[in-house]
C-alpha positions, 0 to 999 in steps of 0.5 A, a space after each residue: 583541742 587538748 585537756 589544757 586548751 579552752 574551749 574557743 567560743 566566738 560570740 555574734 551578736 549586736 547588742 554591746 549590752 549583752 555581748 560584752 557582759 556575756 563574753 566576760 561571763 563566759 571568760 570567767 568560767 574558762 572560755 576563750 571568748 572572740 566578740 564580734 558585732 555583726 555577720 560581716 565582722 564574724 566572717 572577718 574573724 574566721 578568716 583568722 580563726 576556727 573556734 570551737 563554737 559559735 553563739 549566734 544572735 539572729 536580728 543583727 543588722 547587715 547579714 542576718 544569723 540564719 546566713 549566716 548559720 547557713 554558712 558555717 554549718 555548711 563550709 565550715 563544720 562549726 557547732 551553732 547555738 542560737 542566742 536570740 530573742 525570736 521565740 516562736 516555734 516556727 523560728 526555732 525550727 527554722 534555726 534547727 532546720 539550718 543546723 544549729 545545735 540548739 536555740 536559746 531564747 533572751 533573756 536567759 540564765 548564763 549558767 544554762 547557756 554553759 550546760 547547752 554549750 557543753 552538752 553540744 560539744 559533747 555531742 559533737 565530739 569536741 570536749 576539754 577531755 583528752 581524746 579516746 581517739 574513738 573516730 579512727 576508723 572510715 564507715 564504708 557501705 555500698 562504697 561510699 565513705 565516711 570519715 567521722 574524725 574529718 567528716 568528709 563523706 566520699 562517694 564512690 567514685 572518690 569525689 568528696 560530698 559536701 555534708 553539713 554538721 546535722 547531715 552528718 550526725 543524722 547519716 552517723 546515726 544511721 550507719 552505727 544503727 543500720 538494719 535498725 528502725 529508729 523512730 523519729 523521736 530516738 533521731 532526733 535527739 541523737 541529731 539534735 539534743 533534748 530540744 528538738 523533739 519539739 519539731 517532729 517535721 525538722 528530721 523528715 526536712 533533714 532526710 530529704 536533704 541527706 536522701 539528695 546527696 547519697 541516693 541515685 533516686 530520692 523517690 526510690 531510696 536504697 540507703 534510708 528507707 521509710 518504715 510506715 509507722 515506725 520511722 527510718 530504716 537504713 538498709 545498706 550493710 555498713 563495715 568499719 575499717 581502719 583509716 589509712 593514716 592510722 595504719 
């Protein structure tokens, strides 16, 4: 995406009544907007498409949004906000927990769904600004590898580990602070945003799944170590070297 590309936003939800006017509102201030009605026919879109972001409603007919959240988080990298009218604290960290970036509750004010969606995109890294090409370089510790321009996360054999979008911000995180404690509340909102700090267990859930894919033992961890009453530690020296193509 470049300065004069929009954003590409595709927009999941079942209820016309509130996707069409959205999706002109979103328009309006200088979005791409693709509508779709339902998972199935979101899956059909990103056949021929990879946008930018995706608003997803959760109760939709057919395939529900967390799997389909699940989906997108987990093959294809894609930014999620919740767009949904379930409001209980245990539904926004069963959102939060999948990898969405953030959850907004109907019925709500156009003009926050436009902060939260450029607050995320910065956040991850994808903005209307020209790229600084900050990312071209390969995080390297204990001969694992990550790309944070492609996020691919490469063992030490070589093989590529699958890693979601909040596995990746959460391992980013560490590898820019090791050596450091960070406390939950600095994690999670440098994985999530300003509102996770709501769900304390949601970066404890998010460990043991990242733990799972760099540590030979989860019950002995090398890499994120747990500090009592403090939070996290990682503990592995962790290098910055230039990526091979930018050589």
């Amino acid at each position: 995406m470049t300065n004069d590309t929009p954003v590409s936003i595709l927009l999941v939800d079942d209820e016309a009544s509130l996707r069409e006017p959205l999706a002109e509102y979103l328009t309006g201030q200088g979005f791409d907007v693709t509508e779709a009605e339902s998972a199935a026919g979101a899956r059909s879109e990103l056949t021929n498409q990879s946008p930018d972001i995706v608003l997803l409603d959760i109760m939709m007919p057919g395939e529900d949004g967390l799997s389909l959240c699940r989906h997108l988080v987990e093959t294809r990298n894609l930014p999620v906000i919740f767009i949904t009218a379930r409001s209980e604290p245990t539904d926004r960290i069963i959102g939060l927990e999948l990898g969405a970036d953030d959850y907004i509750v109907k019925p709500f004010e156009p003009r926050e769904l436009v902060a939260r969606i450029r607050t995320v995109l910065r956040r991850v890294g994808r903005s209307t600004a020209p790229s600084q090409q900050s990312d071209d370089w390969l995080y390297v510790f204990e001969g694992w590898q990550l790309d944070p321009l492609k996020r691919k996360l490469t063992d030490p054999e070589g093989v590529m580990v699958p890693i979601s979008t909040a596995e990746f911000r959460l391992l980013r995180a560490f590898l820019d602070n090791s050596r450091s404690v960070l406390d939950r509340d600095r994690l999670l909102d440098m994985v999530q945003g300003r509102t996770a700090h709501l769900f304390d267990r949601a970066v404890d859930n998010q460990i043991s799944r990242l733990r799972r894919k760099i540590e030979a033992d989860t019950r002995n961890p090398q890499f994120i170590l747990t500090v009592r009453g403090g939070g996290y530690r990682f503990a592995a020296q962790v290098q910055r070297i230039a990526s091979p193509e930018n050589v």
